[in-house]
N, C-alpha and C positions, 0 to 999 in steps of 0.2 A: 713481101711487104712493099709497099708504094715508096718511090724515090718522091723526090722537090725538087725537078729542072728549076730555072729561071726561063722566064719569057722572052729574053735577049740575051742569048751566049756570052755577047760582048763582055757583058756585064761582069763576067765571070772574074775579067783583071783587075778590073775599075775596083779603089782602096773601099772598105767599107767601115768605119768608126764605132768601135765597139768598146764599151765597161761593164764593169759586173758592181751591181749594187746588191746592197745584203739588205732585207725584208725582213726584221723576226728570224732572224738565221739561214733565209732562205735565198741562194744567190740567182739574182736576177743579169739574166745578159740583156744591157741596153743597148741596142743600134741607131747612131744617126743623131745623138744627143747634143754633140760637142757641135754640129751645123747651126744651133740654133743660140742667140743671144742667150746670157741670163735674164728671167723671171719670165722669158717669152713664154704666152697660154701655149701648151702643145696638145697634140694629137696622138695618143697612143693603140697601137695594134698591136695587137698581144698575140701571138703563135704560140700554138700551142699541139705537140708532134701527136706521132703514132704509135701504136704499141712496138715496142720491144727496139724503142728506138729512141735519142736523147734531144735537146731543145737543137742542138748543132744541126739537124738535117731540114731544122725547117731557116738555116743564112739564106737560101736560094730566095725562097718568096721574101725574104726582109730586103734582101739586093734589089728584086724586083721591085717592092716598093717605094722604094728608098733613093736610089741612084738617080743621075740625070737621062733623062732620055731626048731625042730628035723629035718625041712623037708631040705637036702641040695639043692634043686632048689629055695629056700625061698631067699637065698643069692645074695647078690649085693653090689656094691660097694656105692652107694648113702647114703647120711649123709641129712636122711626122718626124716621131718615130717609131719603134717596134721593139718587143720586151718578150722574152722567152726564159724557162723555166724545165728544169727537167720533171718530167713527170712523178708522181708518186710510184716508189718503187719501180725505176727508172734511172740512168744516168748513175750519177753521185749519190741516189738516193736509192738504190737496190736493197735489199734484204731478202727477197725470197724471188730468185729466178723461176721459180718453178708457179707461183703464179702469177709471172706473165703469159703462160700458155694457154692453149685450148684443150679441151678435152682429149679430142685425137694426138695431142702432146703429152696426155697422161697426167694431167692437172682436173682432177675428180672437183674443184671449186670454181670452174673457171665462170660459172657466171655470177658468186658471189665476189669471184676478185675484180671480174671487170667491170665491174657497176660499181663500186666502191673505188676503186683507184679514180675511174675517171670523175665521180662524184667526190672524191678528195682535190682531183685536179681545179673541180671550179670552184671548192671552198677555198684552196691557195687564191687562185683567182681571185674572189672575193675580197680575201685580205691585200694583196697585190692594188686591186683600185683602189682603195679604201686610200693608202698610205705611199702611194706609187706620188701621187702632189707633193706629198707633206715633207719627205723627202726629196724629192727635186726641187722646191720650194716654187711651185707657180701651177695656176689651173692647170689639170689636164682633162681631156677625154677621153671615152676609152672605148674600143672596139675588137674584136677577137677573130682569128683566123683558125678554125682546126682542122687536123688531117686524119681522119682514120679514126681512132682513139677518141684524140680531140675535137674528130669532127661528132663524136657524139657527144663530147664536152660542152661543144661549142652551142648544142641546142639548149641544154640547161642555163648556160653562160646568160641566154637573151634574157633570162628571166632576173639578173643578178640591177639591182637597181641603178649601178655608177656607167652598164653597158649599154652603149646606144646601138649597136648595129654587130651581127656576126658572117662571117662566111663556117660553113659547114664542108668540108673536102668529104668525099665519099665514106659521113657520116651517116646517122640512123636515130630518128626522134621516136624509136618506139622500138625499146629495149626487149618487150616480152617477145616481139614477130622475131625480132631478129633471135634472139637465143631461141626460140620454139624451132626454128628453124636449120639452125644450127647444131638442135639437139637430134633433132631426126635424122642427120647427115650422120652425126657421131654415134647412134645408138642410143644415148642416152633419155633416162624421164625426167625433164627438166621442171618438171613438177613437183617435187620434192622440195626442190632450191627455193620457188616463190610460194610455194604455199605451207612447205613443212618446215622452211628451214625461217621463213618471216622474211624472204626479200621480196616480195611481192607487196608488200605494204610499205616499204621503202621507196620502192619504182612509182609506186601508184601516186606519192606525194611531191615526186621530184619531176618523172619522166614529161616529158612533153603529150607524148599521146595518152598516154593514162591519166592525165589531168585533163587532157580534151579542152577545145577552144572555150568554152564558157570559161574554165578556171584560171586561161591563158589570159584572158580579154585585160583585163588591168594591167598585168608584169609586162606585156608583148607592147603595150599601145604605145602607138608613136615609133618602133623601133623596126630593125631592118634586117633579113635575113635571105641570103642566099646562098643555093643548095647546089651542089657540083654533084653529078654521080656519074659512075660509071654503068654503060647500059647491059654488059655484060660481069659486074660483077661477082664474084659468087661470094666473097667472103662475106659482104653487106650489100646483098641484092636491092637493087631498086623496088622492086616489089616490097621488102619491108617498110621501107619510107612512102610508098607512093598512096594510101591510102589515108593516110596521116596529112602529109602536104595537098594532096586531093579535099581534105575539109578546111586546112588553111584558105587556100586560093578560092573555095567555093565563100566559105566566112566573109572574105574581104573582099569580094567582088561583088556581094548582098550588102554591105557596109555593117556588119557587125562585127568584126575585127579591122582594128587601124593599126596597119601593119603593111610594111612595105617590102613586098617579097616577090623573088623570082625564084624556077625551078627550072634548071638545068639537067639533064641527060646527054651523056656524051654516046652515040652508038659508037658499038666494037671496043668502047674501054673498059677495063679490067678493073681491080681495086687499086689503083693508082693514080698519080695528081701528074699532069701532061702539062707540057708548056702551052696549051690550049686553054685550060685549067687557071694557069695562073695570070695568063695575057686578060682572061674574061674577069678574074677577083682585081684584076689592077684598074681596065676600065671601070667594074662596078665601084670601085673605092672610088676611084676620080668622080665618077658621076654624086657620089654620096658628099662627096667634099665640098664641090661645086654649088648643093640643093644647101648645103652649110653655109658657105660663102653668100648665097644669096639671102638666107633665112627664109628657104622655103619649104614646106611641110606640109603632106599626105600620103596615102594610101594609093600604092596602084600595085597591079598584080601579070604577071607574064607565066 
């Protein structure tokens, strides 16, 4: 499973301010809140972990966000912080360990469990922006960071209407390649699961690639999404995502998707998040800050 360095070891000592606010029963750890006046508009980044793993592993990238730095590109005018959650069946919220596994784990459901957990994860989400204001009492905004798991949370997440911009950690916008592929490793016919078992018509109305940029063009437009992967993957191979982000960046560089996206490959890395990783999501935030700060807005593509 992939760790969460921080991008500055430093930071490791440096205090970090944290509460836990309750949502509909659901406890929210908030970071970085008590920095800011009361009713001041904030800025929220939501992290959101990996399987088989609690909302605690993703403090490193909140640190990173979060704390002071030397670096003067670090700088923006946004009043941050960061909100995390433990996953559905997950953390505090476990009830069947057994499907958190993969097939090769002896969990004969694992792609009805993982599409459904994490497709729970961004209806929490959902509710979370919704009421994430009404509760702190003052505008927020909101943006999502996921890792694994949640990096394929994190693709459904752009489509959520209160989300302005996500980062994606060696996630995967196209659920069928990546389990088809996974099923061939494990022996299994994963074809049973999407077409006998009806998760196939769930994926097709949720999934990013199975809705295809035409279905994208309204939820996506205006918002911002950038993709971290690992170039040697094998858990979520690059290859599953790259055919998918191949019609994004081609969409928005003909101007028929306004969407503001980059695509990142890291050679020699594995399914993990590197302090490379989170140095490049901390420039991109600052750079998306900054485009806020000034109220400027369009499409460009890398």
């Amino acid at each position: 499973m992939p760790f969460t360095p921080i991008s500055d070891p430093t930071l490791l000592q440096s205090p970090l301010d944290t509460q836990t606010l309750y949502i509909s029963g659901l406890p929210i750890k908030i970071y970085g809140l008590s920095s800011h006046p009361p009713s001041t508009p904030l800025t929220c980044i939501h992290l959101l972990h990996g399987r088989q793993q609690t909302h605690e592993s993703m403090t490193g990238i909140a640190r990173s966000l979060l704390l002071p730095t030397t670096t003067p590109s670090h700088s923006h005018s946004q009043a941050l912080i960061c909100a995390a959650f433990d996953s559905r069946n997950h953390g505090i919220r476990k009830t069947s360990p057994l499907a958190n596994e993969s097939w090769s784990a002896g969990n004969p459901t694992h792609a009805q469990d993982m599409f459904s957990i994490y497709h729970g994860n961004v209806e929490d989400l959902r509710m979370v922006t919704e009421y994430l204001g009404v509760y702190l009492r003052r505008p927020v905004r909101h943006f999502a960071v996921g890792l694994s798991l949640g990096g394929h949370a994190a693709y459904l997440a752009l489509a959520l209407p209160r989300v302005e911009g996500v980062v994606s950690i060696v996630g995967c916008p196209d659920y069928r390649r990546l389990m088809a592929g996974r099923a061939e490793g494990s022996g299994v016919d994963v074809r049973e699961a999407f077409e006998g078992a009806g998760l196939g018509e769930i994926v097709g109305r949720l999934d990013p690639a199975a809705i295809g940029v035409e279905g994208l063009r309204e939820v996506w437009k205006g918002k911002r999404l950038l993709a971290l992967s690992g170039g040697v993957d094998r858990l979520v191979p690059y290859a599953c995502s790259e055919p998918f982000l191949t019609e994004v960046k081609g969409a928005v560089g003909r101007g028929e998707l306004e969407l503001d996206v980059k695509d990142v490959v890291y050679e020699g890395v594995g399914h993990d998040c590197t302090a490379e990783m989170v140095k490049e999501l901390v420039r991109w935030f600052v750079a998306c800050f900054k485009d806020m700060d000034g109220g400027l807005k369009g499409s460009s593509v890398l």
